[in-house]
C-alpha positions as a printed Julia matrix, in Angstrom:
440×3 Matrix{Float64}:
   0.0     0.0    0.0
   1.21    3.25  -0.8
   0.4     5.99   1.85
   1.59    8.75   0.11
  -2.27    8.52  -1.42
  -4.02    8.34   1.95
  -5.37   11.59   2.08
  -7.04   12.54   5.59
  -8.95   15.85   6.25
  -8.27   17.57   9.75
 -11.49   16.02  11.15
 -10.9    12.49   9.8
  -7.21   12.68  11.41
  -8.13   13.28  14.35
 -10.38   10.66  14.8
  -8.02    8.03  13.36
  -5.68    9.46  16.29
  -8.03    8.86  19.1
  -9.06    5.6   18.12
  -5.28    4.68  18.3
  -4.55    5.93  20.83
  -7.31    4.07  22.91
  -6.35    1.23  21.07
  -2.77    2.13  22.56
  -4.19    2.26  26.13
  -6.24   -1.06  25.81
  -3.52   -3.11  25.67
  -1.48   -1.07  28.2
  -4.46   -1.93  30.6
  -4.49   -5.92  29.98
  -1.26   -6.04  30.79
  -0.72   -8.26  33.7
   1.12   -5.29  35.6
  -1.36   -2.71  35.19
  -4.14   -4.82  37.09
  -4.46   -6.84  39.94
  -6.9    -9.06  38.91
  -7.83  -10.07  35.34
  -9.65   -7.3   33.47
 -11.65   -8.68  30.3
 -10.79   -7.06  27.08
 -14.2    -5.13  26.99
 -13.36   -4.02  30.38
  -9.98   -2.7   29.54
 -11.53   -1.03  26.13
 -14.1     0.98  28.19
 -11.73    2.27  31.03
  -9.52    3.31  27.93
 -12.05    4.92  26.22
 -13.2     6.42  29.34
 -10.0     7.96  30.07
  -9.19    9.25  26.84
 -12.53   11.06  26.5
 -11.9    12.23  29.77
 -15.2    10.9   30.85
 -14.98    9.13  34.45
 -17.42    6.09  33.46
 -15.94    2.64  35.49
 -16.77   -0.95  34.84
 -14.16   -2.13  37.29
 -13.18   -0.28  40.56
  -9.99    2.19  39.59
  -8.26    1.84  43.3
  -8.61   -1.73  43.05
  -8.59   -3.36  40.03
  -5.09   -1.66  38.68
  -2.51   -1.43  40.05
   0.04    1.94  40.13
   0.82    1.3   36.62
  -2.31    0.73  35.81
  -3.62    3.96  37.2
  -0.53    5.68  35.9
  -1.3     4.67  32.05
  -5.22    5.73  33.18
  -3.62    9.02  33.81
  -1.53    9.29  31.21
  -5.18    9.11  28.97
  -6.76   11.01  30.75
  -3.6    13.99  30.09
  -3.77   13.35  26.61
  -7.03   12.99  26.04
  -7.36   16.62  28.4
  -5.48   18.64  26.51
  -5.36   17.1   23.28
  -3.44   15.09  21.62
  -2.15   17.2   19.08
  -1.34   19.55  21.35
   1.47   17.01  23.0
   2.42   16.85  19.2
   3.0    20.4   19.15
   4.7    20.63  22.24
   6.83   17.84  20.98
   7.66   19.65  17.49
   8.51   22.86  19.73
  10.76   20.97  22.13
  12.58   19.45  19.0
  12.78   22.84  16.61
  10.75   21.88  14.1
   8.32   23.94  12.15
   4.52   24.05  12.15
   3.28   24.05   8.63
   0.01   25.18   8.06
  -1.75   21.86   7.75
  -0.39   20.76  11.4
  -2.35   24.11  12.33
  -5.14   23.57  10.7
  -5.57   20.46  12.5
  -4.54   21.79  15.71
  -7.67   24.58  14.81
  -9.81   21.54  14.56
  -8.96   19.73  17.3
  -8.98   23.19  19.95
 -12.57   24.08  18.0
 -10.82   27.6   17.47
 -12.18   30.03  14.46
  -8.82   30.44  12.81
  -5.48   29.43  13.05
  -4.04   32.61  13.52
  -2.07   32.31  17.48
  -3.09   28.57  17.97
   0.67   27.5   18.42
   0.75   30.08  21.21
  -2.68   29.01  22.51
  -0.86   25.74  22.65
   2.1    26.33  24.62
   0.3    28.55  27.03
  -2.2    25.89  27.3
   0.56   23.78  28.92
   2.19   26.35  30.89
  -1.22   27.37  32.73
  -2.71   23.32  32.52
   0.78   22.29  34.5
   1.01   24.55  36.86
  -2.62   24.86  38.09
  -2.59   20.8   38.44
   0.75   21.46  40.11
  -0.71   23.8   42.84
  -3.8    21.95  43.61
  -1.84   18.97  43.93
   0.14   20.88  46.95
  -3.12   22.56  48.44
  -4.91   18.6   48.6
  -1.54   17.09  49.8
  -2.09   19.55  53.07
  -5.01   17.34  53.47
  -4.77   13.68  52.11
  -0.52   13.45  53.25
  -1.69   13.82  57.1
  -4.76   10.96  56.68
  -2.76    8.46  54.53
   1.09    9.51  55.1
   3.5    10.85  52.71
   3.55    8.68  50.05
  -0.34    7.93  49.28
  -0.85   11.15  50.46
   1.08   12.76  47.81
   0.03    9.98  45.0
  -3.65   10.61  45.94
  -3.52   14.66  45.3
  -1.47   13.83  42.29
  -4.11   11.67  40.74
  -7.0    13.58  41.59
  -5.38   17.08  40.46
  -5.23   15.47  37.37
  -8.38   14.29  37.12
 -10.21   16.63  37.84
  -8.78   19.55  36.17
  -9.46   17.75  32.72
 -12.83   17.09  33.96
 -12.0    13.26  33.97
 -13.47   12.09  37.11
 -11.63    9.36  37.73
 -11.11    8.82  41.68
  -8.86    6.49  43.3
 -11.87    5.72  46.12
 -14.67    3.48  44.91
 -17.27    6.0   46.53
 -15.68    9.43  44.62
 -15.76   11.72  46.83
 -18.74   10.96  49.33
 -16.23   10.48  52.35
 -15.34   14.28  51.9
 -19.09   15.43  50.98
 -18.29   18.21  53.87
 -14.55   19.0   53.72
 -14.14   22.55  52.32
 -10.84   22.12  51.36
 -11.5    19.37  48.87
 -14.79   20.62  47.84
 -13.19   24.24  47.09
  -9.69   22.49  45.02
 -11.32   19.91  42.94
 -14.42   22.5   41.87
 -11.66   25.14  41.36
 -10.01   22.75  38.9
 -13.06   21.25  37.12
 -14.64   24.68  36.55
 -11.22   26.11  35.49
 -10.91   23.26  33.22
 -14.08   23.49  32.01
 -13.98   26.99  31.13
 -11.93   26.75  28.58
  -8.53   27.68  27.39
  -9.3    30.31  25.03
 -11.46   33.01  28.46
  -8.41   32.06  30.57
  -5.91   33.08  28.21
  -8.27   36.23  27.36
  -8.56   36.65  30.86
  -5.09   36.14  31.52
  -4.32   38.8   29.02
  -6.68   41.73  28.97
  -7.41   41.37  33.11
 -10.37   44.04  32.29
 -14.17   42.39  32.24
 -15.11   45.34  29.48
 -12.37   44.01  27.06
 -12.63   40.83  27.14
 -14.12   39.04  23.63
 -18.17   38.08  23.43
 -16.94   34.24  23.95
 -15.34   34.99  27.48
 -18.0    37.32  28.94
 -20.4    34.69  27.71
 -18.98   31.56  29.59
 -18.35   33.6   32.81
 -21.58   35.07  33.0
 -23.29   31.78  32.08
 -21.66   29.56  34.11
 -21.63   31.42  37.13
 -25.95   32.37  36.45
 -25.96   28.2   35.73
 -24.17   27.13  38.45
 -25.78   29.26  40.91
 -29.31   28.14  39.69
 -28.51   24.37  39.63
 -27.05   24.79  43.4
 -30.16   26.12  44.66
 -32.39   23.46  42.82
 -30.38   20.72  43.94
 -30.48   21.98  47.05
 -34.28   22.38  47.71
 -35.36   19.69  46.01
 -33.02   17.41  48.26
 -33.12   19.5   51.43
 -35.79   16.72  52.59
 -34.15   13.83  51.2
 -33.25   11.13  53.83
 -30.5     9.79  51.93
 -28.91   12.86  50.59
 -28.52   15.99  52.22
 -31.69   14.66  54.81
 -28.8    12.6   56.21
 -26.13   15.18  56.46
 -25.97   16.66  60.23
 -25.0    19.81  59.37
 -26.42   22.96  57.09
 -22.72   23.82  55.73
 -22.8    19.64  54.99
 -25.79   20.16  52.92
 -24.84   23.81  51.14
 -21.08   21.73  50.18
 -23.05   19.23  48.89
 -25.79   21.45  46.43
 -22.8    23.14  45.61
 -20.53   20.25  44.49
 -23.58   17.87  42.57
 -24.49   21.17  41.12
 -21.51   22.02  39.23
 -20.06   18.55  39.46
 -22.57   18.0   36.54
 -20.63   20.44  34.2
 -18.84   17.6   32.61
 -16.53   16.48  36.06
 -17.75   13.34  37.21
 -16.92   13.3   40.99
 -19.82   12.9   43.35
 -20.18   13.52  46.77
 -24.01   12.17  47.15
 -24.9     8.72  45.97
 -26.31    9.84  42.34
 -28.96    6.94  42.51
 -30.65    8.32  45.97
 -31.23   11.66  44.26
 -34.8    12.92  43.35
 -36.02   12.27  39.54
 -36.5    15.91  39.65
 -32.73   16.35  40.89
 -31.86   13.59  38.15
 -33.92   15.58  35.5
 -32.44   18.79  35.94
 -28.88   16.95  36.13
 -29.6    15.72  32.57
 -29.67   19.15  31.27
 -26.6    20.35  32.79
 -25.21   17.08  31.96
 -26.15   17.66  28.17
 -25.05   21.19  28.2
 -21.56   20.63  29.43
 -18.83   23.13  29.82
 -17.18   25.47  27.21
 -15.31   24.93  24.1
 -11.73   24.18  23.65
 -11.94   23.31  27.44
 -11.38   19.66  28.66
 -15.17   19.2   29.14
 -17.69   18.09  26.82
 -21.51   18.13  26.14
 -22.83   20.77  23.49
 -21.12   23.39  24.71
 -22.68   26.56  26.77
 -21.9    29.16  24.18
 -24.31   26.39  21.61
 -27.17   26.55  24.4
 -26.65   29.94  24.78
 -26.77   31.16  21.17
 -29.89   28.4   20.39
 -31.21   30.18  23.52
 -31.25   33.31  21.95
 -32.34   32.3   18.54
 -35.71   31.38  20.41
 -35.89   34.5   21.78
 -34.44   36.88  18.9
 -37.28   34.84  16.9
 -40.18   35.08  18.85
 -39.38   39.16  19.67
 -39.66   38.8   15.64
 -35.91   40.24  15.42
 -33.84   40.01  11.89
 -30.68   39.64  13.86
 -29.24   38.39  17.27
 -27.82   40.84  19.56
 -26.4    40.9   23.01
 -23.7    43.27  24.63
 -23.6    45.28  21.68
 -23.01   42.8   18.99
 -24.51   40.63  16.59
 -24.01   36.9   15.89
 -23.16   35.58  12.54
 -26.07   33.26  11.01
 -23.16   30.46  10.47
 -22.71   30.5   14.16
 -26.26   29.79  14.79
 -26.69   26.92  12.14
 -23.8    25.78  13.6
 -25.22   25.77  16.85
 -28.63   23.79  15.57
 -26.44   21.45  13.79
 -25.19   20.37  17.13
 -28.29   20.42  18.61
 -29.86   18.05  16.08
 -27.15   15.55  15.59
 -26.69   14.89  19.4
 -30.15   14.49  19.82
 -30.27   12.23  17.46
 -27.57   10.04  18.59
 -29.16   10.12  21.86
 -32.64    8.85  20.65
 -31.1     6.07  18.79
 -28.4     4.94  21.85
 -31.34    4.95  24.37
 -33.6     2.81  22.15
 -30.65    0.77  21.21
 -29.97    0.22  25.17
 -33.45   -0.11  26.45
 -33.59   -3.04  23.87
 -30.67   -4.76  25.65
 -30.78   -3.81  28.84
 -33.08   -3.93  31.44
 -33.06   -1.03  33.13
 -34.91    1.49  33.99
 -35.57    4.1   30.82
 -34.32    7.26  33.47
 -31.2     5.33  34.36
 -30.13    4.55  30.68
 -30.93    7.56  29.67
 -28.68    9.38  32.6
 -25.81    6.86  31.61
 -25.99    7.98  27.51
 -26.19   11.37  28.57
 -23.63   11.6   30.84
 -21.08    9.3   28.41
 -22.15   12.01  25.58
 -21.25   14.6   27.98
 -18.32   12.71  29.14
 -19.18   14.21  32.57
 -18.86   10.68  33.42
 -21.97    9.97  36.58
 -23.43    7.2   37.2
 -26.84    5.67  38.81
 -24.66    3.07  39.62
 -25.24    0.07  36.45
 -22.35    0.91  34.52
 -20.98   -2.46  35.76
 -23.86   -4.37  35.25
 -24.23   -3.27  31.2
 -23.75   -5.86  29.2
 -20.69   -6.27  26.37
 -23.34   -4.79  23.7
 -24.26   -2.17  26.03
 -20.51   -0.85  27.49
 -19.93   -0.87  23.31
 -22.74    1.29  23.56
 -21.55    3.55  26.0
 -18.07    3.28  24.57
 -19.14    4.91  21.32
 -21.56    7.58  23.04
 -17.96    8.38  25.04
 -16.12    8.64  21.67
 -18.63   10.52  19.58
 -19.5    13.43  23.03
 -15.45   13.79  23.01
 -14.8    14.22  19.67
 -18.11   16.29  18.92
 -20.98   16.22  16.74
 -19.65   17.69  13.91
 -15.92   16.8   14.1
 -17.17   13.38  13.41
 -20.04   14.26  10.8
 -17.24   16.24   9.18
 -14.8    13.43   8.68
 -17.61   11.21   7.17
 -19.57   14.03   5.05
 -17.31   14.78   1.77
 -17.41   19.1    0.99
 -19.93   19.98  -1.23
 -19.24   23.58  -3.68
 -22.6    24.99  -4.43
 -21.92   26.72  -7.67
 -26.19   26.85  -8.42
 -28.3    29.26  -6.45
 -32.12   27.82  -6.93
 -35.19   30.11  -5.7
 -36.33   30.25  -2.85
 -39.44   29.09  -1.72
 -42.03   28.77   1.72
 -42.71   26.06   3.57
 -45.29   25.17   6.41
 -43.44   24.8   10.01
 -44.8    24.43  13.24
């Protein structure tokens, strides 16, 4: 075979990429020294996939089941997978002196969901810089906590894992119960929301942030994921935390009110794509679950290590309702207009991942039997890759983790990264007339 006539767009690359690399990790994790036990090939596909995606989804228990290699290749996914695997390849090119030509940047502008390719190599390194030395701090602040419980050693490894974890949104936890043993500590609860909302943010507002340090400068993107997810966060913590206030086995059960105010607050934003927990997910209201499913489906920002649609797509489909039913030609907010390709863009996401979502929940409640609400959270939060659980991951069976697996691949990649590399560019060169149709 000749490869110099293999001829991959940016989209189409970068899946290829992924899929290797989770290939990669698959074998890494049936390896007899990555586990302690033996892991089934399925098994070791979806904690791959899992990682990579930076989801959080477990068949198998992480603390247990692998061992410190084990965890450390589960890491080493979830890195990658975090902040992008062509961005290692651009930090790699840097560290050797090579030049970026501009199709390596064009796929980098792909695979950070950036506008243009003017300043991604910068975005890049600075994305490394600030990703390193956030997970580097929280590491020290948790180690003030977790080194005097477990000693120097675990202490260290445990704040080292987690930092990781959670600031690419990843979810992974070394404790079979998350977080639930620390559902009150402020120290934990304030360090691994810190990094899972920075994280989730994005790396485009913190480098604008980072820059201009002036609210009234900053672009539309960056005043539009502060403001929304502090207004979203703030809502959700105030549901979650009436609708359970009464709940004997969630906050009913906590002693304390600054227990059950740690607790809104965490399941609240936890829901933004990080998959720790602090309350057993399955003891929740359905109207807790319900509104979870929206954050859940939302997710965080773009070019951030979180997934879902994307705020900035709610937001603008959001304001399409509203521009349309005020009868408006054009959609404004803080002085400016957004482009029409923006919004189809937008709906295009919308559509497609509710699509795939229909069809993976029929699929599953053919297989499975389950409840429809707790198949439904688990395709959700795989699409997501916020990675929560009602607790029957484990019990899935090999059709549905495959499922799951591909609901994990397709919420990481995105909607249209992957209906891009299958969907071959079209060149309209025939304007027909327009005509009217009947919606509604």
């Amino acid at each position: 075979m000749n490869y110099k006539y293999i001829r991959l767009n940016p989209s189409q690359l970068l899946v290829f990429v992924f899929l290797v690399f989770i290939l990669l990790g698959t074998l890494m994790l049936k390896l007899p020294i990555a586990t302690t036990d033996s892991v089934s090939w399925i098994d070791a596909l979806f904690t791959a996939t899992s990682a990579m995606t930076v989801t959080g989804l477990a068949v198998v228990d992480t603390g247990t089941a692998y061992t410190i290699f084990g965890q450390l290749v589960i890491l080493l996914l979830i890195q990658v997978g975090g902040l992008g695997i062509m961005s290692f390849a651009v930090l790699i090119f840097i560290m050797l002196g090579k030049k970026i030509g501009f199709k390596e940047r064009l796929i980098i502008q792909h695979a950070l969901n950036q506008t243009s390719i003017g300043g991604v190599i910068k975005l890049v390194r600075n994305l490394f810089i600030y990703s390193f030395t956030i997970e580097i701090m929280a590491m020290l602040i948790l180690a003030i906590r977790w080194v005097p419980e477990y000693g120097w050693g675990k202490g260290m490894y445990y704040s080292f894992f987690h930092s990781i974890s959670a600031f690419n949104n990843a979810g992974f936890s070394i404790w079979s119960d998350s977080l639930m043993q620390y559902v009150g500590d402020p120290l934990v609860n304030l360090v691994i929301t810190f990094l899972f909302i920075i994280g989730g943010i994005g790396f485009t507002v913190l480098m604008d942030i980072w820059h201009k340090r002036n609210y009234k400068k900053l672009s539309l993107h960056s005043k539009l994921m502060i403001v929304g997810t502090f207004v979203l966060n703030l809502l959700a913590m105030i549901i979650v935390f009436a609708l359970e206030y009464g709940n004997p086995n969630t906050l009913g059960s906590l002693t304390t009110l600054g227990d059950k105010i740690w607790a809104s607050y965490f399941q609240a934003v936890t829901t933004r794509t990080a998959g720790f927990n602090t309350l057993d997910i399955a003891n929740l209201h359905e109207g807790t679950i319900t509104l979870m499913l929206l954050l859940m489906f939302v997710g965080a920002g773009s070019a951030s290590t979180g997934g879902g649609i994307k705020l900035t797509t709610f937001i603008v489909i959001v304001l399409s309702v509203l521009t349309f039913l005020r009868e408006k030609s054009q959609i404004k907010i803080a002085n400016r207009s957004i482009k029409d390709k923006v919004i189809f863009r937008s709906l295009a996401i919308l559509t497609i991942s509710n699509m795939f979502i229909f069809v993976n929940v029929l699929i599953l409640n053919i297989t499975e039997p389950k409840p429809f609400l707790q198949l439904l959270f688990e395709v959700i939060s795989a699409f997501g890759t916020v990675g929560l659980s009602m607790g029957i991951t484990a019990e899935l069976s090999d059709i549905g983790k495959l499922i799951i697996v591909f609901t994990m691949f397709f919420g990481k990649l995105g909607p249209l990264t992957l209906a891009f590399s299958l969907a071959k560019p079209v060149q309209e060169k025939i304007r027909y007339p327009s005509e009217d149709i009947l919606t509604g």
